[in-house]
C-alpha positions in Angstrom: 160.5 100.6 232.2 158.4 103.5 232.7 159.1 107.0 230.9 160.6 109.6 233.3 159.3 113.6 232.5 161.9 116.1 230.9 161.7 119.1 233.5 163.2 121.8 232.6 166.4 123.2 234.8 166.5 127.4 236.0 169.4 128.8 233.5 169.8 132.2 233.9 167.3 133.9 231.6 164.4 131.4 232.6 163.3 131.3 229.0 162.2 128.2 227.5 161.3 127.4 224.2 158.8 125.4 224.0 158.6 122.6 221.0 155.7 121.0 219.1 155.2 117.4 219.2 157.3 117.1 222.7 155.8 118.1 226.5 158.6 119.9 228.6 157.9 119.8 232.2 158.8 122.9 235.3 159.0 121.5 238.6 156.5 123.3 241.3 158.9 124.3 243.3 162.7 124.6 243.4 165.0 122.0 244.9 166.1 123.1 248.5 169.5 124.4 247.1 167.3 126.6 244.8 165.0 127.9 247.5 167.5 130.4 249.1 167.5 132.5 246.4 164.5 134.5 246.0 165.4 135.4 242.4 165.2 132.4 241.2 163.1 130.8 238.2 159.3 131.1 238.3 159.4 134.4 241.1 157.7 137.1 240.3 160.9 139.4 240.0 162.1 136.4 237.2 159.2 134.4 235.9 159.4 131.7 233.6 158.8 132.5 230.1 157.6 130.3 228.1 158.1 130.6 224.3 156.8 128.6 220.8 157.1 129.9 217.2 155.3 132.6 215.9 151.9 131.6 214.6 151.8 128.7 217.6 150.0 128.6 220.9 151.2 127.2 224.5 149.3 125.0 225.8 149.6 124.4 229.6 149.0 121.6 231.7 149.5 120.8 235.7 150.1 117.3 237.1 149.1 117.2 241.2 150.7 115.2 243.0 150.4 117.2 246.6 147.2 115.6 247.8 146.3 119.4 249.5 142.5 118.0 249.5 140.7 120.8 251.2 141.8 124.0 252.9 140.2 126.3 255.9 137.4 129.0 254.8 139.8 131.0 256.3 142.8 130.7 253.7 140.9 132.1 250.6 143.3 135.2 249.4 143.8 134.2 245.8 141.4 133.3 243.1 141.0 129.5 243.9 137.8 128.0 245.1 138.4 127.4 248.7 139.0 124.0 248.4 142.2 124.5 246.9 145.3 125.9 247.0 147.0 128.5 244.2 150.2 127.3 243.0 151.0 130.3 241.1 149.7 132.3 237.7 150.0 132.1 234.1 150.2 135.7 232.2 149.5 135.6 228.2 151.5 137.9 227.0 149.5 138.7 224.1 145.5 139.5 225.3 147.2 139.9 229.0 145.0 137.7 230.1 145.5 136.2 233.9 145.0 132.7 234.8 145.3 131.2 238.4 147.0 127.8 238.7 145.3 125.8 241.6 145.6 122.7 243.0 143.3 119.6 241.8 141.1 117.2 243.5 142.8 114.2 245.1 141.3 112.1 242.1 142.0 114.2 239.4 145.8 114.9 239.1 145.7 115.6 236.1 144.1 118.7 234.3 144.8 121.0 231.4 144.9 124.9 232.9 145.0 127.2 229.9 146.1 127.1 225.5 147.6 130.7 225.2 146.0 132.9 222.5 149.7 134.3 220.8 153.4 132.0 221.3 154.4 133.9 224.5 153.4 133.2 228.7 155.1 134.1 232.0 154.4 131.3 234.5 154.9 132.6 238.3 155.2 130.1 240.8 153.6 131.4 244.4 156.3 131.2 247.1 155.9 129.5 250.4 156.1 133.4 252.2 153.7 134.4 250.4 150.9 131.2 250.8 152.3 130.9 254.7 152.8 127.2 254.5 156.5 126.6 254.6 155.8 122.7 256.3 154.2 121.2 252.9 155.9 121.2 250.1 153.9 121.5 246.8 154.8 118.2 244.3 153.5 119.3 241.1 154.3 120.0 237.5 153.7 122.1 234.7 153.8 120.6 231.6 153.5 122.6 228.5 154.0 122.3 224.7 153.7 124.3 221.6 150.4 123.8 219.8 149.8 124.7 216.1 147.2 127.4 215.4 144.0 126.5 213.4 143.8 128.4 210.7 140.6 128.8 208.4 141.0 129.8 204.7 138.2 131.3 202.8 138.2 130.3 199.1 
């Protein structure tokens, strides 16, 4: 019996809170139904946003499952290495910080993308218009969870 991911369903503020001690996951891309819409969760006009307590951090994760391998020299318009693809961006909200969420190698799936410095991140998912590959559909989640902040005392 093998333990199935929580993925978080698109509500209509797209605001998650995001728990210590329990990964949440966002699917890469919306179900077909979801797809018609292009204000839906995760666009750039409604982003995800991504929530923990005050004094926590996010921390951010993606699991590949796409198998994109390499792409043409010719498709390099984000800020990926051209042997992958961007699957979207990750803001932080508080040092406004930019982070570009790209696609893994075939034997990694697996790999942490970015720990937020406040409790607050947008998560924009890149649409299929926008990376003109409407054929392949990207199978990949984001998992995230709430992180405590280190704190140092001085005595």
């Amino acid at each position: 019996m093998g333990l199935s991911p929580s993925v978080v369903e698109e509500d209509r503020t797209c605001q998650i809170s995001v728990p210590v001690g329990s990964r949440l996951h966002i699917a890469g891309k919306p179900r077909p139904e979801h797809s018609v819409n292009s204000a839906r969760c995760g666009s750039r006009s409604r982003p995800w946003l991504l929530e923990a307590q005050t004094g926590q951090q996010v921390n951010i994760s993606l699991l590949d499952f796409s198998g994109h391998g390499r792409r043409t020299q010719l498709d390099t318009r984000d800020d990926c290495s051209p042997a992958h693809v961007q699957y979207g961006y990750i803001v932080d909200k508080t040092n406004k910080n930019n982070v570009s969420i790209c696609s893994t190698d075939a034997q990694h799936r697996h790999k942490h993308l970015y720990q937020s410095t406040g409790n607050l991140v947008e998560i924009v998912v890149t649409d299929d218009e926008l990376t003109g590959d409407e054929s392949s559909p990207s199978n990949f989640l984001l998992a995230f969870e709430g992180k405590y902040t280190k704190t140092i005392h001085a005595y």
